[in-house]
DRENDOBA-38674 format. One record per residue (C-alpha): residue in one letter; z, x, y. Coordinates in nm, 4 decimals. Example, Ala and Ser with C-alpha at 12.3 -4.5 7.8 and 13.67 -1.06 7.14 Angstrom:
residues 2
+------+----------+----------+----------+
: resn :       zz :       xx :       yy :
+------+----------+----------+----------+
:    A :   0.7800 :   1.2300 :  -0.4500 :
:    S :   0.7140 :   1.3670 :  -0.1060 :
+------+----------+----------+----------+
This chain:
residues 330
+------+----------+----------+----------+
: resn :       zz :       xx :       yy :
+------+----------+----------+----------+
:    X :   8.2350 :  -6.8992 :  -1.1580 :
:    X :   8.1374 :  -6.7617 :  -1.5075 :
:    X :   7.8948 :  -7.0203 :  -1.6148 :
:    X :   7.7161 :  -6.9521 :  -1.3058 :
:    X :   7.6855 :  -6.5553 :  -1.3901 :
:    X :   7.5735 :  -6.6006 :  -1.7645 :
:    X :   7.2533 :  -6.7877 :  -1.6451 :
:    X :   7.1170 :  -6.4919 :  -1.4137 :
:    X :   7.2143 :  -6.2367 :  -1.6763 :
:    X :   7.0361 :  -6.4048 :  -1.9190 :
:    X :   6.7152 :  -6.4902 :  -1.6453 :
:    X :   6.6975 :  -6.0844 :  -1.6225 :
:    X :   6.6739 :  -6.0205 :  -1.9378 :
:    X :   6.3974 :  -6.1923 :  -2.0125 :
:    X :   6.2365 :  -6.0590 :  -1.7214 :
:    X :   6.2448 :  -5.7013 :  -1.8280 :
:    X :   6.0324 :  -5.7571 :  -2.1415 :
:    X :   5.7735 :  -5.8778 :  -1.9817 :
:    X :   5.7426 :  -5.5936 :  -1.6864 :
:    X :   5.7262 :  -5.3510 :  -2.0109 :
:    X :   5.4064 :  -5.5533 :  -2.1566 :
:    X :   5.2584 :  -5.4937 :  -1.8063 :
:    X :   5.2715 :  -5.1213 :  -1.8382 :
:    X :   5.1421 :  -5.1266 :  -2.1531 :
:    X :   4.8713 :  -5.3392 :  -2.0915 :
:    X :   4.7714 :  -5.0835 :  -1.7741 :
:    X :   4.7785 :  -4.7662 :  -1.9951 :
:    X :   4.5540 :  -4.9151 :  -2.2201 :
:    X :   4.2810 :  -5.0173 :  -1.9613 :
:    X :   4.3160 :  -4.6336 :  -1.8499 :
:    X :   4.2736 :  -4.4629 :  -2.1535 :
:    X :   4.0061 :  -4.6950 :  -2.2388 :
:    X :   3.8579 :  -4.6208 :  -1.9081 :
:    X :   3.8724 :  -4.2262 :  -1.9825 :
:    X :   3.7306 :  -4.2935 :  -2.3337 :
:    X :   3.4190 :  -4.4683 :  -2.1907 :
:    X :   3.4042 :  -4.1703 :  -1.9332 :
:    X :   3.3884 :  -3.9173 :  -2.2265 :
:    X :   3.1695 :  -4.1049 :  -2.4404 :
:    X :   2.9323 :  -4.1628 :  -2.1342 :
:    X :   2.8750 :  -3.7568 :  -2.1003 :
:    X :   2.6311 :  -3.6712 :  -2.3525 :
:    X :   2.3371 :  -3.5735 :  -2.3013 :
:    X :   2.1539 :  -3.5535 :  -1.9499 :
:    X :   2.4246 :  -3.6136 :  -1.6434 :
:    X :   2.3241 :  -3.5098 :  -1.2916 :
:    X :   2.6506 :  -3.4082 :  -1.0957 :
:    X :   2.5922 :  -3.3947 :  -0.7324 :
:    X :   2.2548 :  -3.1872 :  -0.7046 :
:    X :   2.2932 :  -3.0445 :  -1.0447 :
:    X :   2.2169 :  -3.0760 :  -1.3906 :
:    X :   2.4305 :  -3.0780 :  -1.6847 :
:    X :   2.3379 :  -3.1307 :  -2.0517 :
:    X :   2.6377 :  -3.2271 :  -2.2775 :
:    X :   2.6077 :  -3.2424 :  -2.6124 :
:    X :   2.7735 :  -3.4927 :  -2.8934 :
:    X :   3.1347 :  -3.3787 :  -2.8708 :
:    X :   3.0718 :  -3.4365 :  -2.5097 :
:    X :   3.0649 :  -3.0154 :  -2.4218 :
:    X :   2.8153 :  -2.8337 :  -2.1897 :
:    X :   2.5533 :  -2.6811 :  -2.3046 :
:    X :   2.5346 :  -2.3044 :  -2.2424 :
:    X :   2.2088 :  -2.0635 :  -2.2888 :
:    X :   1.8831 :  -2.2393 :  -2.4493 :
:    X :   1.8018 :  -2.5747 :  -2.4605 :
:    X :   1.5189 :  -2.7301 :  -2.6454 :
:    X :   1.4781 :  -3.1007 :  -2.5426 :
:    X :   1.1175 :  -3.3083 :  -2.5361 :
:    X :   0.9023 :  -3.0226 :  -2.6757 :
:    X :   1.0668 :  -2.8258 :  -2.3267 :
:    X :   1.2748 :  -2.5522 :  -2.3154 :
:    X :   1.5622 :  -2.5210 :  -2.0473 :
:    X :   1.8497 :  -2.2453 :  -1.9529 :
:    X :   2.1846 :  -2.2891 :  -1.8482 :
:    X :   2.4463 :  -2.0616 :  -1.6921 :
:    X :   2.7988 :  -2.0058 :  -1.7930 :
:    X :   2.8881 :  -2.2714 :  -1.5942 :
:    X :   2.6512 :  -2.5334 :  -1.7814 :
:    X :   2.4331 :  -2.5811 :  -1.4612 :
:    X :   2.0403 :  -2.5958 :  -1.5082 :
:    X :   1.9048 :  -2.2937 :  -1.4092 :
:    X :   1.5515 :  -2.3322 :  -1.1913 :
:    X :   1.3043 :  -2.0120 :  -1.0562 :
:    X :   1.3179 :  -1.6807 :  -1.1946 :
:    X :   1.5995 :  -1.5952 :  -1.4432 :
:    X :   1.7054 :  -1.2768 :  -1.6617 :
:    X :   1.8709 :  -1.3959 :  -1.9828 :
:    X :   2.0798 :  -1.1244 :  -2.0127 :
:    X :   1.8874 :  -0.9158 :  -2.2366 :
:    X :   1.6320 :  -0.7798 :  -1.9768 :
:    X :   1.4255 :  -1.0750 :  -2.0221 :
:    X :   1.2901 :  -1.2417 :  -1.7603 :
:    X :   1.1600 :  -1.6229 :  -1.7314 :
:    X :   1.0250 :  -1.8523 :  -1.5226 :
:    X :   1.1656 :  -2.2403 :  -1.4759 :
:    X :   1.0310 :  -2.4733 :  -1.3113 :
:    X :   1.1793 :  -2.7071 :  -1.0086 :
:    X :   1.2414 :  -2.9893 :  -1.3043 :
:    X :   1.4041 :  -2.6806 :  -1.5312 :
:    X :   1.1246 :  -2.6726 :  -1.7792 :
:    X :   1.0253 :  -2.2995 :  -1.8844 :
:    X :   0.6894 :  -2.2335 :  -1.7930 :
:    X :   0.5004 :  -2.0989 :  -2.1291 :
:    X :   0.1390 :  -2.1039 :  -2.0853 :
:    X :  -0.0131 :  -1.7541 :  -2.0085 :
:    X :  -0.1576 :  -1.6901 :  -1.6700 :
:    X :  -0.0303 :  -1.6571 :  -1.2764 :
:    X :   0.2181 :  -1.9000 :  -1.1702 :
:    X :   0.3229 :  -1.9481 :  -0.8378 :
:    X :   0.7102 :  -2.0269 :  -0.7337 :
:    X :   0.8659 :  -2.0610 :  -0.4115 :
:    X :   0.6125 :  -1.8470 :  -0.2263 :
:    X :   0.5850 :  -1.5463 :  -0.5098 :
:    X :   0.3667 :  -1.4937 :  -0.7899 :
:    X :   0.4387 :  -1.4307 :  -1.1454 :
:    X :   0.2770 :  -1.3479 :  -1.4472 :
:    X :   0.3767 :  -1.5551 :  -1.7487 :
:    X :   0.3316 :  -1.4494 :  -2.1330 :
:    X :   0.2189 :  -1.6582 :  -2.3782 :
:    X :   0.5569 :  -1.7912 :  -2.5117 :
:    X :   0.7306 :  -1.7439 :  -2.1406 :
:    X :   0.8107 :  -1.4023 :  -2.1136 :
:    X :   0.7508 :  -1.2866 :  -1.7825 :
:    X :   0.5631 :  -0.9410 :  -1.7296 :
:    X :   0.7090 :  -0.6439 :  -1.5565 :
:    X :   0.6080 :  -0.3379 :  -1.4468 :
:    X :   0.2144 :  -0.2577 :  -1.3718 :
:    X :  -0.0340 :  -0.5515 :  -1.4737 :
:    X :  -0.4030 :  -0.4849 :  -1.4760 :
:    X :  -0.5736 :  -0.8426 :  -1.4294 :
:    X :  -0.9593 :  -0.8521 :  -1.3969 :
:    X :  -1.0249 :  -0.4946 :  -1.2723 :
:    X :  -0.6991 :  -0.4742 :  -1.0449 :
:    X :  -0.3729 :  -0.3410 :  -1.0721 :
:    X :  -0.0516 :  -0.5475 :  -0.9715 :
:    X :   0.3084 :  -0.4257 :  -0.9835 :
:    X :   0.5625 :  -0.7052 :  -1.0727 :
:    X :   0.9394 :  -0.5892 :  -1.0562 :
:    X :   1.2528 :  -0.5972 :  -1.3119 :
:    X :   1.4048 :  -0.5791 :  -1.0137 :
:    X :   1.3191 :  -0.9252 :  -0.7983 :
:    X :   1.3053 :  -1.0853 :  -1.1684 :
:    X :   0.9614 :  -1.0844 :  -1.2190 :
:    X :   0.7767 :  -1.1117 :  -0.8981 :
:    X :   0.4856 :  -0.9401 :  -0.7352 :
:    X :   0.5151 :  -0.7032 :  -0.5218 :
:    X :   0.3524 :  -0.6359 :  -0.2360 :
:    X :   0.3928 :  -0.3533 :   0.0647 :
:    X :   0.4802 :   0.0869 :  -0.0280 :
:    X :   0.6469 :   0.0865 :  -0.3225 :
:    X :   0.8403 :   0.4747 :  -0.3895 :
:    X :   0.9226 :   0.7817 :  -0.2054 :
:    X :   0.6304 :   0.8862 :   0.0381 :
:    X :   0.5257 :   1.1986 :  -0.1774 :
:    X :   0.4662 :   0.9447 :  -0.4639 :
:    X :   0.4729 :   0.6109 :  -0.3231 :
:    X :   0.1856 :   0.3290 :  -0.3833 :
:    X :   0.0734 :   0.0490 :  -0.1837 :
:    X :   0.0273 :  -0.3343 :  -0.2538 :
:    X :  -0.1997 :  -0.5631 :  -0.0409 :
:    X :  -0.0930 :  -0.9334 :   0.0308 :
:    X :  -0.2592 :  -1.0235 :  -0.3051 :
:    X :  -0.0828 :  -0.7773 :  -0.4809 :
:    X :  -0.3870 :  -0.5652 :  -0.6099 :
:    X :  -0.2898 :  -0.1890 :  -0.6003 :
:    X :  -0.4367 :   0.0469 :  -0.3411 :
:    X :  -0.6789 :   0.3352 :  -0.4703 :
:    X :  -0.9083 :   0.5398 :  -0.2966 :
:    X :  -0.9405 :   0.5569 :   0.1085 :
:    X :  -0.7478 :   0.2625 :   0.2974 :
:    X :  -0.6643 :   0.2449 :   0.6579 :
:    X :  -0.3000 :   0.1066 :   0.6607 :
:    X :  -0.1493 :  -0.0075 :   0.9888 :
:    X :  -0.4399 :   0.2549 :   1.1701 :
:    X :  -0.3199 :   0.5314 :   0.9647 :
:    X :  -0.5682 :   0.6588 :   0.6891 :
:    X :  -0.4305 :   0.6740 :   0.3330 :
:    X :  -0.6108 :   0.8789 :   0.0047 :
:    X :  -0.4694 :   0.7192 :  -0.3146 :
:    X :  -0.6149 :   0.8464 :  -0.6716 :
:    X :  -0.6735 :   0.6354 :  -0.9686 :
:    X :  -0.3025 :   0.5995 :  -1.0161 :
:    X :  -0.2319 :   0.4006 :  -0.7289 :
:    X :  -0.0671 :   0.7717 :  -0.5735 :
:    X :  -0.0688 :   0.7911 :  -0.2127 :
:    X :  -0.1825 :   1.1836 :  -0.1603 :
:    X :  -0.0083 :   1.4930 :   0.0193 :
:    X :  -0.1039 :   1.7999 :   0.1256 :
:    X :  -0.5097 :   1.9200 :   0.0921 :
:    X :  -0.8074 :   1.6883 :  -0.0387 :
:    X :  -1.1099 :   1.8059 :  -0.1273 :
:    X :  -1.3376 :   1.5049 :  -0.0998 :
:    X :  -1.7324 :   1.5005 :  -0.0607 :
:    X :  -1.7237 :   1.8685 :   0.0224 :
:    X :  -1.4566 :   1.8354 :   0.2894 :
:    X :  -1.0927 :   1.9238 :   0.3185 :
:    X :  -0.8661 :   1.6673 :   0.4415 :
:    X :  -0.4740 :   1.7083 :   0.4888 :
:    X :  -0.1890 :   1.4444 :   0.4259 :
:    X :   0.1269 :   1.4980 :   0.5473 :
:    X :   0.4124 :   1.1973 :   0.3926 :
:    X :   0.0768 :   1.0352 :   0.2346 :
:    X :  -0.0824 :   0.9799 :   0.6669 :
:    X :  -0.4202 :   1.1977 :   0.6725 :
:    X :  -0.3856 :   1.4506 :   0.9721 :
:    X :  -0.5969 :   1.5191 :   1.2705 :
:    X :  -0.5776 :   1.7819 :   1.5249 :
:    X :  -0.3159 :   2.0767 :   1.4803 :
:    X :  -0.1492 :   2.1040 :   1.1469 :
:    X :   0.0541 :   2.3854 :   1.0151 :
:    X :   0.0809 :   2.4469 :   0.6484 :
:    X :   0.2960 :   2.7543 :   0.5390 :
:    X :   0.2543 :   3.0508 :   0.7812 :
:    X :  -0.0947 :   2.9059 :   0.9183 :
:    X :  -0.2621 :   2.6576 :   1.1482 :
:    X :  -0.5627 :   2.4881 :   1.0888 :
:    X :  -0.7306 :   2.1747 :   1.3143 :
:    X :  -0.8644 :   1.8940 :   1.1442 :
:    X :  -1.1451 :   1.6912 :   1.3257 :
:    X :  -1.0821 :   1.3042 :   1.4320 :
:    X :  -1.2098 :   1.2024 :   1.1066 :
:    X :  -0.9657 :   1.4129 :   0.8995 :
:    X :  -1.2078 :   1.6696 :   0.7990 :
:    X :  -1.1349 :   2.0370 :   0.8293 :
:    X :  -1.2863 :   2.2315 :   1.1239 :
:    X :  -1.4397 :   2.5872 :   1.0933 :
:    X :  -1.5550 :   2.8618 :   1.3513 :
:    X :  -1.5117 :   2.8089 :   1.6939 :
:    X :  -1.3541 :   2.5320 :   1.8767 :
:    X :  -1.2050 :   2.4629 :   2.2273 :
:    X :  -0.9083 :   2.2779 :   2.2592 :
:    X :  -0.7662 :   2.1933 :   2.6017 :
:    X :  -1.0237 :   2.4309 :   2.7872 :
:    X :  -0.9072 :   2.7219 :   2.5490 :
:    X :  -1.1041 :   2.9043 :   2.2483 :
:    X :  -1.0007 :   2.9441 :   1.8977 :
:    X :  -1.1626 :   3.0711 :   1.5782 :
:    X :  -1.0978 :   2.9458 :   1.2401 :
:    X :  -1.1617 :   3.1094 :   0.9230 :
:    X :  -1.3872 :   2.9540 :   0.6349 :
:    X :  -1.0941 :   2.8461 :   0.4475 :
:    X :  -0.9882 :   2.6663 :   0.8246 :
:    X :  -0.6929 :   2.9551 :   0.8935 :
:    X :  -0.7104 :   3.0080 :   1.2572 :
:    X :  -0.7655 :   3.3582 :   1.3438 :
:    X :  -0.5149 :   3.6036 :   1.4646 :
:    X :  -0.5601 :   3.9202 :   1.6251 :
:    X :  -0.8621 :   4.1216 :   1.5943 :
:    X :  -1.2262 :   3.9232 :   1.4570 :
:    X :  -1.5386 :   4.0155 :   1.4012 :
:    X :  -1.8015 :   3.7110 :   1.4403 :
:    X :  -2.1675 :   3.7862 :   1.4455 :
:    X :  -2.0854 :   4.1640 :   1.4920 :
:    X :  -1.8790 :   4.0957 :   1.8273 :
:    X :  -1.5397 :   4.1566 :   1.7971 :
:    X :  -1.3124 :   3.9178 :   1.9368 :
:    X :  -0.9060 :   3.9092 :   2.0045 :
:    X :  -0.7361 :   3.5778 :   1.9755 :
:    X :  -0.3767 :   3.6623 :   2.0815 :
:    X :  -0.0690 :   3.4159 :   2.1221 :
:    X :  -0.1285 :   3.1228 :   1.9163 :
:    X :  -0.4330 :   3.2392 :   1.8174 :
:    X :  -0.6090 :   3.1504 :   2.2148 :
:    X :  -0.8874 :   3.3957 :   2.2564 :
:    X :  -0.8067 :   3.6915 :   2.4617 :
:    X :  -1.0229 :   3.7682 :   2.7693 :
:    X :  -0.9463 :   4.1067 :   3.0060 :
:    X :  -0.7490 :   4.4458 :   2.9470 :
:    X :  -0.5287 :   4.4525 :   2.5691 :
:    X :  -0.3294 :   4.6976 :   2.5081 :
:    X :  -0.2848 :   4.7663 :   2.1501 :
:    X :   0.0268 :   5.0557 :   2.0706 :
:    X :   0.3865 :   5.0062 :   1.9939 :
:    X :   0.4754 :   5.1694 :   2.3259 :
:    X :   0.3564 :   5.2498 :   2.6973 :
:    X :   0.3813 :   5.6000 :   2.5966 :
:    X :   0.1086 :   5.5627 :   2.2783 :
:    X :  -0.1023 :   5.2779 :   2.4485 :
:    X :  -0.4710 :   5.2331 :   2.3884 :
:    X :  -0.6385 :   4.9939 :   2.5464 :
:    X :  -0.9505 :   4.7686 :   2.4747 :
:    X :  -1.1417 :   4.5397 :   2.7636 :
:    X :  -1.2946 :   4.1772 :   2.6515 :
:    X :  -1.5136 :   4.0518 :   2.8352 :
:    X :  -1.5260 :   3.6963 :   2.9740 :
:    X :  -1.7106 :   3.6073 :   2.6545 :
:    X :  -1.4581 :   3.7132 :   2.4418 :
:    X :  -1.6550 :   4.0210 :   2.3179 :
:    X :  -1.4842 :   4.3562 :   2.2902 :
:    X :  -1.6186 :   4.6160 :   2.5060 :
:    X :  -1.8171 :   4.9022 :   2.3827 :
:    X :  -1.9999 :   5.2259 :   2.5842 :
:    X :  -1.9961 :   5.1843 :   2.9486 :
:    X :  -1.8389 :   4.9386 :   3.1540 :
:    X :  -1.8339 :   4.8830 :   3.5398 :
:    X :  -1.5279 :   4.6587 :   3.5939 :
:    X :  -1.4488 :   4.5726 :   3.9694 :
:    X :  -1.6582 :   4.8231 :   4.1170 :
:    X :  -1.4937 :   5.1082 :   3.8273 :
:    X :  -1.6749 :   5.2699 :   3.5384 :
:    X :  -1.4891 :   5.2891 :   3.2184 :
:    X :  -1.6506 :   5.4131 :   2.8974 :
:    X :  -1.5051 :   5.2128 :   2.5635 :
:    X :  -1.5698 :   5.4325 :   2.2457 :
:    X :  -1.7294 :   5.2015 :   1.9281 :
:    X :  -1.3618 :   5.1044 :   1.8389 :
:    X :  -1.3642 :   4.9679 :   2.2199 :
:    X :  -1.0776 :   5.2209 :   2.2874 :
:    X :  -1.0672 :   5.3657 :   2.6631 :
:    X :  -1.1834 :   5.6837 :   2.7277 :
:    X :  -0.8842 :   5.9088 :   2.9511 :
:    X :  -0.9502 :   6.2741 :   3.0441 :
:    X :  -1.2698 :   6.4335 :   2.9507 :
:    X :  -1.4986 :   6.2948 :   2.7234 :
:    X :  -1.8200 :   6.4322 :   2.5516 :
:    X :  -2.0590 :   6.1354 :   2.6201 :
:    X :  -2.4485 :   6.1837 :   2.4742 :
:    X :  -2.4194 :   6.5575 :   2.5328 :
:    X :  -2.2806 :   6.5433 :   2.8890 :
:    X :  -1.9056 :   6.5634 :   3.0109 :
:    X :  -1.7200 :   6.2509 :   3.1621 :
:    X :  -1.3463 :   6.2845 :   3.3351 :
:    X :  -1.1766 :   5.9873 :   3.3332 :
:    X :  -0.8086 :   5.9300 :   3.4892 :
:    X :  -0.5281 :   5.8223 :   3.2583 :
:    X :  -0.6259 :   5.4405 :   3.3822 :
:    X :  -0.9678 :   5.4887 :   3.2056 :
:    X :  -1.1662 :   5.4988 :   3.6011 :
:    X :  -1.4242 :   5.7673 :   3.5750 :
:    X :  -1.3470 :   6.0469 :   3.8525 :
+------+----------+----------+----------+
């Protein structure tokens, strides 16, 4: 029984050994297979759908890269940065889809926006002017052109689909904008080719408009209207500076009442801060005050040259007149 056991001790033994070499022999092909990984990763590697650049101790590369006379920008992450791009430093650049910085001077166009590239690859920002027109291209979008109201309405500008700044008259989504030189949209009065035009949040105005303590009524064209004009079957007066006229007006030597909202008064007034005090002045269905005598359904009144109503007697081209306290001659 114990020469049988000495043979299988000694067949295990020399099996053990050998299972050992084995291992060994596997590390090795692994670290030599992670050694040819690392050595592999220099230089250009696409991972997935991006690009990596590692260098000769086998790092990413990070920030600038010059490479074939080409300049390219990674992230902190080592990918390859395409489009529009601020470096950091309030720079702004523009790479192409193969990551190559564009750098000759002139308009370059990039996933449906234009930019404007420097001579060396900075891109511009801010207001451009390019053969006679202004363009607006934004810190804020990296770069690109703007187009569209740019700013608050009192000061805001507009940009047409091909970027040029607005100046002058433009007729915006059938509203009618004044911008000056500046690109400005305007508010409040225009004088323009001897005409007064009024903006209110940069639209021009028509009809109505109230500015301060006074109306004024600006024509379908935007210009200013002065002296007499009916609106909705009613009459109004405005001034020469386009106030419309309240109260008592003389046009013409007639004198005229425009009341309530400045409608023209036609009829018995009564002007007096009481019943008691009243004195009262007829317009006829002209407008015109009434002045001397005045047969009003079937009635004589006499109105002095003030138009005020004659009551009780009255001295009247050297003869004497009665008159009730209604102003009817008795």
């Amino acid at each position: 029984m114990k020469k049988a056991i000495l043979p299988v001790l000694m067949s295990a033994m020399l099996v053990v050994p050998a299972v050992s070499h084995a291992e060994k022999q596997d590390n090795v092909k692994q670290t030599t297979a992670k050694a040819e990984q690392t050595m592999q990763k220099s230089g250009w590697v696409k991972e997935g759908d991006t690009w990596y650049f590692y260098d000769q101790k086998g790092m990413k590369k990070i920030g600038w890269l010059q490479d074939g006379g080409k300049w390219y920008y990674f992230d902190a992450s080592g990918k390859m940065q395409t489009g529009p791009i601020e470096d950091g430093n309030n720079r702004f650049y523009l790479l192409g889809a193969d990551g190559a910085l564009h750098t000759n001077e002139g308009w370059v166009q990039y996933e449906g926006g234009w930019y404007y590239v420097l001579q060396g690859g900075n891109l511009h920002t801010g207001h451009l002017k390019y053969n006679g027109k202004t363009y607006f291209l934004s810190g804020y979008s990296n770069g690109r052109m703007q187009t569209g109201w740019i700013g608050e309405y009192r000061t805001a500008s507009y940009y047409f689909e091909d970027g040029s700044m607005a100046t002058g008259w433009n007729l915006i989504k059938n509203e009618w904008y004044y911008f000056n030189n500046e690109g400005i949209s305007y508010n409040g009065w225009l004088s323009y080719n001897g005409s007064w035009y009024y903006f209110v949040a940069g639209k021009m105005q028509t009809g109505w408009v109230q500015d301060e303590d006074n109306w004024y009524y600006l024509n379908e064209d935007g210009t200013m209207k002065t002296g007499w004009i009916q609106d909705k079957g009613k009459w109004y007066y405005l001034d020469e500076d386009g106030r419309m006229s309240l109260k008592l007006k003389t046009i013409n030597e007639k004198t005229y009442y425009f009341g309530y909202e400045g409608v023209m008064s036609t009829g018995w007034i009564s002007f007096g801060k009481s019943d008691a005090d009243a004195l009262w002045r007829y317009f006829i269905e002209d407008g015109s005050m009434a002045t001397d005598w005045r047969k009003i359904e079937g009635n004589w009144y006499y109105f002095d040259n003030s138009g005020y109503m004659a009551t009780g007697w009255k001295n009247i081209n050297g003869k004497w007149y009665q008159f009730a306290d209604n102003g009817v001659m008795i």
